[in-house]
CHARMM-style PDB file with segment names, atoms N, HN, CA, C and O in Angstrom:
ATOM      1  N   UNK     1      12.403   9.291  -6.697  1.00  0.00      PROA
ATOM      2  CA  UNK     1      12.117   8.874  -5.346  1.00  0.00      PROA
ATOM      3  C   UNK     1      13.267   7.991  -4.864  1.00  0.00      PROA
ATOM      4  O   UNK     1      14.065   7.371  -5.567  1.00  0.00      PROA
ATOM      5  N   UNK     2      13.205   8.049  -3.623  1.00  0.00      PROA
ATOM      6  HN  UNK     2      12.557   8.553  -3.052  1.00  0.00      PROA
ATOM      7  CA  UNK     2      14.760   7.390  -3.094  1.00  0.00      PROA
ATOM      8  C   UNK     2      14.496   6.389  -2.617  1.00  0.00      PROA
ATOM      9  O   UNK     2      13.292   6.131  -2.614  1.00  0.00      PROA
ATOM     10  N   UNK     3      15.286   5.519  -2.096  1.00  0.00      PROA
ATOM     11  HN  UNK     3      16.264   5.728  -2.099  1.00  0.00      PROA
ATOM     12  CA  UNK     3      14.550   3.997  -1.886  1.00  0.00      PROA
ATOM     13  C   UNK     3      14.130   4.484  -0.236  1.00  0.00      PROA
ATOM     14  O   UNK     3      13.082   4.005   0.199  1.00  0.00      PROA
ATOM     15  N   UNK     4      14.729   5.189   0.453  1.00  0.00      PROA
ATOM     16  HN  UNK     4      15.581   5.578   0.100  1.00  0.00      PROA
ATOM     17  CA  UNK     4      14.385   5.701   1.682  1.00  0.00      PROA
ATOM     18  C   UNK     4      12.743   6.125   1.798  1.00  0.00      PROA
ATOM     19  O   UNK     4      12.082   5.729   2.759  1.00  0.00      PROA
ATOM     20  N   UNK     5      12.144   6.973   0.724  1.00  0.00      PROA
ATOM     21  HN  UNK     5      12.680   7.295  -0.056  1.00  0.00      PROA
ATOM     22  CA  UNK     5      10.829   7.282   0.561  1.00  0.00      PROA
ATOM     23  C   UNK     5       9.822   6.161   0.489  1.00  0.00      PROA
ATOM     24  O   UNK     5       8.726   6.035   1.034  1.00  0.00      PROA
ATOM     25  N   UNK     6      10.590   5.273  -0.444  1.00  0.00      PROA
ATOM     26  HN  UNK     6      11.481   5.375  -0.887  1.00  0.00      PROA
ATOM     27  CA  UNK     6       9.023   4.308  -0.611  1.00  0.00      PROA
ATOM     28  C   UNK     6       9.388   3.255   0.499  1.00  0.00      PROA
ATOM     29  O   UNK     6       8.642   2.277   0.558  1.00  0.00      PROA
ATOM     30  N   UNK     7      10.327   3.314   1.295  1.00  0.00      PROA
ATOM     31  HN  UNK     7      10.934   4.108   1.247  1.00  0.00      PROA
ATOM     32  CA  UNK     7      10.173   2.462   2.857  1.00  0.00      PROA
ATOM     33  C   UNK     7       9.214   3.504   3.719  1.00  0.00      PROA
ATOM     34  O   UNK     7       8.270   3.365   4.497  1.00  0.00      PROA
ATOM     35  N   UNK     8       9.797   4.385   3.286  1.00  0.00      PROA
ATOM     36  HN  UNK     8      10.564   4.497   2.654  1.00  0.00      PROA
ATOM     37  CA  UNK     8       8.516   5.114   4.259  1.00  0.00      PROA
ATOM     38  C   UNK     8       6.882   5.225   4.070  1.00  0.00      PROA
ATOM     39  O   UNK     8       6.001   5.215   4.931  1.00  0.00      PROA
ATOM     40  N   UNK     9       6.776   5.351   2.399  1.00  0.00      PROA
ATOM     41  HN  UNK     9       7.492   5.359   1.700  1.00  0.00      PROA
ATOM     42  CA  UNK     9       5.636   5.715   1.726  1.00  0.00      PROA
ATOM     43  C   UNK     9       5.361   3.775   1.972  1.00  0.00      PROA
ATOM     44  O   UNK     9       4.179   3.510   2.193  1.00  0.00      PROA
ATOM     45  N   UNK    10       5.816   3.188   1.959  1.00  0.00      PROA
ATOM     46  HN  UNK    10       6.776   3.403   1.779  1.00  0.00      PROA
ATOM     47  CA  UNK    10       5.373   1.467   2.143  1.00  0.00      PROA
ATOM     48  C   UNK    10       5.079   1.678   3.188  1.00  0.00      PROA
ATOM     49  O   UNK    10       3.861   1.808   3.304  1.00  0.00      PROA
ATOM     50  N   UNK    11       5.955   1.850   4.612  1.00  0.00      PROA
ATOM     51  HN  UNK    11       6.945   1.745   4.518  1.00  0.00      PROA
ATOM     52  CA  UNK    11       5.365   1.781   6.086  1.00  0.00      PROA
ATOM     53  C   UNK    11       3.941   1.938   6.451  1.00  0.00      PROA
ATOM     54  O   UNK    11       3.238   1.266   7.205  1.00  0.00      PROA
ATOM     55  N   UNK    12       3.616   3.239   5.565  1.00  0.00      PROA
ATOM     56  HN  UNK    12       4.187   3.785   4.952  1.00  0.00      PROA
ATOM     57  CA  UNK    12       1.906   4.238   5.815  1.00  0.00      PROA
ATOM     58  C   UNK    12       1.170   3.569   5.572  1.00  0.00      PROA
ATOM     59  O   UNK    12       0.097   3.332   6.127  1.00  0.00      PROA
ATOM     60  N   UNK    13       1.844   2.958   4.293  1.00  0.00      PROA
ATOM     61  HN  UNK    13       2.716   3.150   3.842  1.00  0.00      PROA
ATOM     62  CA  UNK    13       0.516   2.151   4.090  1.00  0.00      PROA
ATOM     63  C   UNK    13       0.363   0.579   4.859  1.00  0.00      PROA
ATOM     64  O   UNK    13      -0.585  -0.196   4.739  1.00  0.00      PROA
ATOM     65  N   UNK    14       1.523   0.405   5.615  1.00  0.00      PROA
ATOM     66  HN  UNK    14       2.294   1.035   5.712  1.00  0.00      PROA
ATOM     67  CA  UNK    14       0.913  -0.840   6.121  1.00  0.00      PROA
ATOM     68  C   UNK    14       0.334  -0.680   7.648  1.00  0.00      PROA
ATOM     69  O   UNK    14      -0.146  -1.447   8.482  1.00  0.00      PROA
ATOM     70  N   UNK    15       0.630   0.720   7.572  1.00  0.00      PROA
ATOM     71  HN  UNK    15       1.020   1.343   6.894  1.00  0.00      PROA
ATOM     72  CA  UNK    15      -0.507   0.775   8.755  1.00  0.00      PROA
ATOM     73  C   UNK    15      -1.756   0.955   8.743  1.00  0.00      PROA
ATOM     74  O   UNK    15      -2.356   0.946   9.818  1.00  0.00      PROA
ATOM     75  N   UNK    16      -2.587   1.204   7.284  1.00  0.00      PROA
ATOM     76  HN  UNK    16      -2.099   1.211   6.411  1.00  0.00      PROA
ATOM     77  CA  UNK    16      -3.600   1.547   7.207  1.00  0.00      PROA
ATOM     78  C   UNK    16      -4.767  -0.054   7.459  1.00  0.00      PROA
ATOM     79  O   UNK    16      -4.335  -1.206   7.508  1.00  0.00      PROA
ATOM     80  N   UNK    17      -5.754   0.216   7.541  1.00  0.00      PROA
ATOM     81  HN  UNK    17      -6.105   1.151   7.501  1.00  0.00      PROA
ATOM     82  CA  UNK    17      -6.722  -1.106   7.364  1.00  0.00      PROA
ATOM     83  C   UNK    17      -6.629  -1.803   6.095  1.00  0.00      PROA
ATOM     84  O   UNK    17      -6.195  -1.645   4.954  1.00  0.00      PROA
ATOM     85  N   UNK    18      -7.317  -2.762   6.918  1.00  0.00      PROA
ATOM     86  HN  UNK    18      -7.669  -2.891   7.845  1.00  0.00      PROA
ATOM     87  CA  UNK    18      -7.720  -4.234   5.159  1.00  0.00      PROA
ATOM     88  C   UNK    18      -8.429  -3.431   4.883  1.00  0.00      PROA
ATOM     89  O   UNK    18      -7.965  -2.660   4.043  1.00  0.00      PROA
ATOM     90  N   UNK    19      -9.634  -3.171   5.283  1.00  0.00      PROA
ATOM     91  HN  UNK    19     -10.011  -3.798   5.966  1.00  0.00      PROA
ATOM     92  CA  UNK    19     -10.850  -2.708   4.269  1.00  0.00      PROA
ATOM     93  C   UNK    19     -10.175  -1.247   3.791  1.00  0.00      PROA
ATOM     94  O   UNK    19     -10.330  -1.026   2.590  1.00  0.00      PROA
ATOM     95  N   UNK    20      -9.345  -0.064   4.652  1.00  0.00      PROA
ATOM     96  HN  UNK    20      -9.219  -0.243   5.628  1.00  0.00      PROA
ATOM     97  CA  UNK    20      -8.858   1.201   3.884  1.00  0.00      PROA
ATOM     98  C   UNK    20      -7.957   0.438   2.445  1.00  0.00      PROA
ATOM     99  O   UNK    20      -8.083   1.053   1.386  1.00  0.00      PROA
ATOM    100  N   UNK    21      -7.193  -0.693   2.423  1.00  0.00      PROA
ATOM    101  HN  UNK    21      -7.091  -1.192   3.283  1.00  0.00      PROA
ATOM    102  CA  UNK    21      -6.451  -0.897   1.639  1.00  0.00      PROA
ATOM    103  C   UNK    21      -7.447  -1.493   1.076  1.00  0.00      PROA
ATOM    104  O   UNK    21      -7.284  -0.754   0.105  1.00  0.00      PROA
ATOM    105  N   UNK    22      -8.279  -2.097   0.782  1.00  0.00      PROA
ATOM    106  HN  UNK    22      -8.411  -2.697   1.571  1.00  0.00      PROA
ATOM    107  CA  UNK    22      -9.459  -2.545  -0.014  1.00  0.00      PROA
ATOM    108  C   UNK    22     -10.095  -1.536  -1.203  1.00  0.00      PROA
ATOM    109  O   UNK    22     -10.471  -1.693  -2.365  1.00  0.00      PROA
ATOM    110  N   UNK    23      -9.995  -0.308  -0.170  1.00  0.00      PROA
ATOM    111  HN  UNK    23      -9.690  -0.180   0.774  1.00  0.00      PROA
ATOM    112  CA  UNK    23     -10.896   0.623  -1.159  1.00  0.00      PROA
ATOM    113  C   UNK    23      -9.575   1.547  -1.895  1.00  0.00      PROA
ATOM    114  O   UNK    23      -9.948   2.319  -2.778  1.00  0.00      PROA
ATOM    115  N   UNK    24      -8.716   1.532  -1.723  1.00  0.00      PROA
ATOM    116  HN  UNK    24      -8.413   0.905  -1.005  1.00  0.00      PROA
ATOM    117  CA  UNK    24      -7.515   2.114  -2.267  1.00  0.00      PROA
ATOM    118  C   UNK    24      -7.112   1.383  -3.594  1.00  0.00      PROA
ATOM    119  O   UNK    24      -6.649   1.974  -4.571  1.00  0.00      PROA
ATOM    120  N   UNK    25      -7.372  -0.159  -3.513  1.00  0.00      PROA
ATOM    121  HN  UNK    25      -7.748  -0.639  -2.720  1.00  0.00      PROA
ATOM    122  CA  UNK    25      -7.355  -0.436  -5.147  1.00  0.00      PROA
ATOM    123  C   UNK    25      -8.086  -0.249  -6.331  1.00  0.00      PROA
ATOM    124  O   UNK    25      -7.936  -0.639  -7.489  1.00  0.00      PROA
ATOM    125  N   UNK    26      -9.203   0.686  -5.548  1.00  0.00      PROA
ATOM    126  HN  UNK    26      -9.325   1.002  -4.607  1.00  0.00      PROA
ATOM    127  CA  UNK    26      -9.996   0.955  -6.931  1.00  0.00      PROA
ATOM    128  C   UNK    26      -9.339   2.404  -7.503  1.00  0.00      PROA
ATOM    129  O   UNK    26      -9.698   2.814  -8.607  1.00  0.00      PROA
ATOM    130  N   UNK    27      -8.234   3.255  -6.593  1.00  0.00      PROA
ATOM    131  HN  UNK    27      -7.943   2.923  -5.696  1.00  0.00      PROA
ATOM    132  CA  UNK    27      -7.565   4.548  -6.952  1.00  0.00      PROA
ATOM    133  C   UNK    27      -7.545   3.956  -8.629  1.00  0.00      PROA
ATOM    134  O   UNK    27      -7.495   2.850  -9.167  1.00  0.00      PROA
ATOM    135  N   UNK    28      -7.641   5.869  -9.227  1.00  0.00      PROA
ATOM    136  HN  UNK    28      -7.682   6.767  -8.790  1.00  0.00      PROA
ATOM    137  CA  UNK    28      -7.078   5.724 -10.741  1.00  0.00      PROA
ATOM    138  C   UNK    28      -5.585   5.659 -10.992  1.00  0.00      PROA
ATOM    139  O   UNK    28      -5.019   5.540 -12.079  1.00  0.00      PROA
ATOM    140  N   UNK    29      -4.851   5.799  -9.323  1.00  0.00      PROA
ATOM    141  HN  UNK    29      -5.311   5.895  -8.440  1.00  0.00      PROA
ATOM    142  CA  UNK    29      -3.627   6.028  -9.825  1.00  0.00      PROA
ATOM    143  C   UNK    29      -2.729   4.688  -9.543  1.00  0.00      PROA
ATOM    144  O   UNK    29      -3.145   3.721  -8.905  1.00  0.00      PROA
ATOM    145  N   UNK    30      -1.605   4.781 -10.048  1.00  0.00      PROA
ATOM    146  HN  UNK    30      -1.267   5.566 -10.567  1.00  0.00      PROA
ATOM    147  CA  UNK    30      -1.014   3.304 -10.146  1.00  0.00      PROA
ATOM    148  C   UNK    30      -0.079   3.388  -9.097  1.00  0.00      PROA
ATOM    149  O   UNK    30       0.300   2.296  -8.673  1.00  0.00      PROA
ATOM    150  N   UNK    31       0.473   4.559  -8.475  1.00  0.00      PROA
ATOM    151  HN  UNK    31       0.165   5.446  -8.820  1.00  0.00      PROA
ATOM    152  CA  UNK    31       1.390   4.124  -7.257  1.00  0.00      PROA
ATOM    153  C   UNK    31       0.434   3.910  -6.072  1.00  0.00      PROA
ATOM    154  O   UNK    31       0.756   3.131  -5.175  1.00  0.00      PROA
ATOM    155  N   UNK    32      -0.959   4.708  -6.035  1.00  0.00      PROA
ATOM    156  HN  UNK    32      -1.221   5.341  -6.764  1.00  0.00      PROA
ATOM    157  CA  UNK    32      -1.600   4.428  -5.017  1.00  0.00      PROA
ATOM    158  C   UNK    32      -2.313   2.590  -4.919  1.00  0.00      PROA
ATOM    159  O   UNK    32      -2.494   1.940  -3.890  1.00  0.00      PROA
ATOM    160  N   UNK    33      -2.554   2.209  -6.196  1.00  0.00      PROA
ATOM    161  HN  UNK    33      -2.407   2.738  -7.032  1.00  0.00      PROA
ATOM    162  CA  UNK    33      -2.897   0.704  -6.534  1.00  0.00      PROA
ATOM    163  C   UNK    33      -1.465  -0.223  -5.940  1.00  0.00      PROA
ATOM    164  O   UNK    33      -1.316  -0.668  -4.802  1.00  0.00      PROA
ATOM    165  N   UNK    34      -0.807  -0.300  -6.747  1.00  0.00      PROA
ATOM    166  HN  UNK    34      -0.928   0.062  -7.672  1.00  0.00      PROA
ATOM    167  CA  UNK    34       0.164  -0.907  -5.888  1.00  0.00      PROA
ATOM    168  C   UNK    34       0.967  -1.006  -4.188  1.00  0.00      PROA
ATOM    169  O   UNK    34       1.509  -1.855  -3.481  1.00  0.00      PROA
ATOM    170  N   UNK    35       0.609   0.468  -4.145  1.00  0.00      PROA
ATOM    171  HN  UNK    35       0.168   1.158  -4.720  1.00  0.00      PROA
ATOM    172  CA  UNK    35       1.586   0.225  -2.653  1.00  0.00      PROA
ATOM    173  C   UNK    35       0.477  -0.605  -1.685  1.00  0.00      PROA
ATOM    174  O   UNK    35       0.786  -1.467  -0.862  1.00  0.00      PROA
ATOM    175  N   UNK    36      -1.306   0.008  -2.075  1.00  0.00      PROA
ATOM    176  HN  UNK    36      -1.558   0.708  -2.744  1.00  0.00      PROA
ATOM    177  CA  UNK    36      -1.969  -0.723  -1.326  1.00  0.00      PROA
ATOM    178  C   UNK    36      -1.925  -2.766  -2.142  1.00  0.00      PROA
ATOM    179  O   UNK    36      -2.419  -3.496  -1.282  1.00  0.00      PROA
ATOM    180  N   UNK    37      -1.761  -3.086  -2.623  1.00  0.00      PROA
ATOM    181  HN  UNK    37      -1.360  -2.493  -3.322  1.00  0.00      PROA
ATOM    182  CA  UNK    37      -1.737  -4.417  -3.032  1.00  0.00      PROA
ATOM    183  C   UNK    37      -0.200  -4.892  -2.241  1.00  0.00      PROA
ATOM    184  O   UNK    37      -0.007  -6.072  -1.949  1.00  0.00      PROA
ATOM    185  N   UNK    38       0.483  -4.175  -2.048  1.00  0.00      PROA
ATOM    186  HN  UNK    38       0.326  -3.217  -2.285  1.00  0.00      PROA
ATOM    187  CA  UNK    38       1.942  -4.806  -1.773  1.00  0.00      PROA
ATOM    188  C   UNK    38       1.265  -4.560   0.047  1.00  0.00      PROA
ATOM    189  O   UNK    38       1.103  -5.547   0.764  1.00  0.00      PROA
ATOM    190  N   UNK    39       0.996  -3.352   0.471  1.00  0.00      PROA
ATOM    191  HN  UNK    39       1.128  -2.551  -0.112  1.00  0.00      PROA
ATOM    192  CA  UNK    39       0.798  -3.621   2.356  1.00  0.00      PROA
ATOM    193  C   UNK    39      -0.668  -4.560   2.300  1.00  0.00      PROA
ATOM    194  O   UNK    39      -1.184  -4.615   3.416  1.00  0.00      PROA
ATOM    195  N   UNK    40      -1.495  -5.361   1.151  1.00  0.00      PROA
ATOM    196  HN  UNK    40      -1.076  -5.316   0.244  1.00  0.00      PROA
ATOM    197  CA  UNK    40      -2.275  -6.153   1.685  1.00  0.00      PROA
ATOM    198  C   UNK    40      -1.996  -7.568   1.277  1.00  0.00      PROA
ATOM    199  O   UNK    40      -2.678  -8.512   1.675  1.00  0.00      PROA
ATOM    200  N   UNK    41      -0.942  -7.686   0.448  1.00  0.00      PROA
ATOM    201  HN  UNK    41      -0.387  -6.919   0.125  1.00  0.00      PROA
ATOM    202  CA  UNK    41      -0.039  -8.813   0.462  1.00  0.00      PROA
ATOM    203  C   UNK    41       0.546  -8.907   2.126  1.00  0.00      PROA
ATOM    204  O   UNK    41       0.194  -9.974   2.629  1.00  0.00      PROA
ATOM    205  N   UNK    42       1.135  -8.265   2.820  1.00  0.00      PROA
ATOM    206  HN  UNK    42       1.421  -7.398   2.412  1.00  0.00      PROA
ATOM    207  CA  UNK    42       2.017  -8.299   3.973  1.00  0.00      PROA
ATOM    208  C   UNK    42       0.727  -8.430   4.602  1.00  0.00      PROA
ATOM    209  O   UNK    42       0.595  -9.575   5.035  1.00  0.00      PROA
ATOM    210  N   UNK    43      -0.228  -7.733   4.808  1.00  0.00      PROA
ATOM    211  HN  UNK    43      -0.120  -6.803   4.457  1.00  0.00      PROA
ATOM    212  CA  UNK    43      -0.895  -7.749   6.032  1.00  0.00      PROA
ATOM    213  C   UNK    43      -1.829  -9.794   5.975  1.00  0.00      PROA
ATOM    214  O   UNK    43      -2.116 -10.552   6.902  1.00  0.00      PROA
ATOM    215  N   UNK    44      -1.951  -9.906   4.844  1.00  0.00      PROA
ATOM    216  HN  UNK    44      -1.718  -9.291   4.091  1.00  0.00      PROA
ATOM    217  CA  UNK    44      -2.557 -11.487   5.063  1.00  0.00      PROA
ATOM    218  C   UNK    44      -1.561 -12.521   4.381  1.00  0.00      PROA
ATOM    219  O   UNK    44      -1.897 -13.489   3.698  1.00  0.00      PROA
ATOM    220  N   UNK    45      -0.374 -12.155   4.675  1.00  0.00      PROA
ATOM    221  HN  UNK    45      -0.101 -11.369   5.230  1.00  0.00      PROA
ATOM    222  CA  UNK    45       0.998 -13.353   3.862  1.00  0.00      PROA
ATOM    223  C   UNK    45       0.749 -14.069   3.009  1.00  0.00      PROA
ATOM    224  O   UNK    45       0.804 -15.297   2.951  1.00  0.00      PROA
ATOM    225  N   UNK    46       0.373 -13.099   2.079  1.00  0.00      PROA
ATOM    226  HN  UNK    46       0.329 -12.101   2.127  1.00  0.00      PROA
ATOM    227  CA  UNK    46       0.228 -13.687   0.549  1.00  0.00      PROA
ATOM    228  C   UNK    46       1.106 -13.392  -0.600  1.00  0.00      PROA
ATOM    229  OT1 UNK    46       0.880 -13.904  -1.696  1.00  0.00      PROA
TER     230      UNK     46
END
């Protein structure tokens, strides 16, 4: 993956909701766990 992708694949997800990114950390998968923990870090500046 190129660093171009996961700015993009990061963007999506920071457009999604708190609560969509809420329920995205229970995914089994680990890129879907993280990208939502990193856009709900940004979305409440933590």
């Amino acid at each position: 993956m190129s660093a171009q992708d996961f700015k993009n694949e990061r963007a999506a997800y920071a457009r999604r909701t708190i609560p969509e990114l809420i329920e995205l950390l229970a995914s089994e998968r680990l890129r879907v766990r993280f990208l939502a923990e990193m856009a709900l870090r940004d979305a409440t500046n933590t």
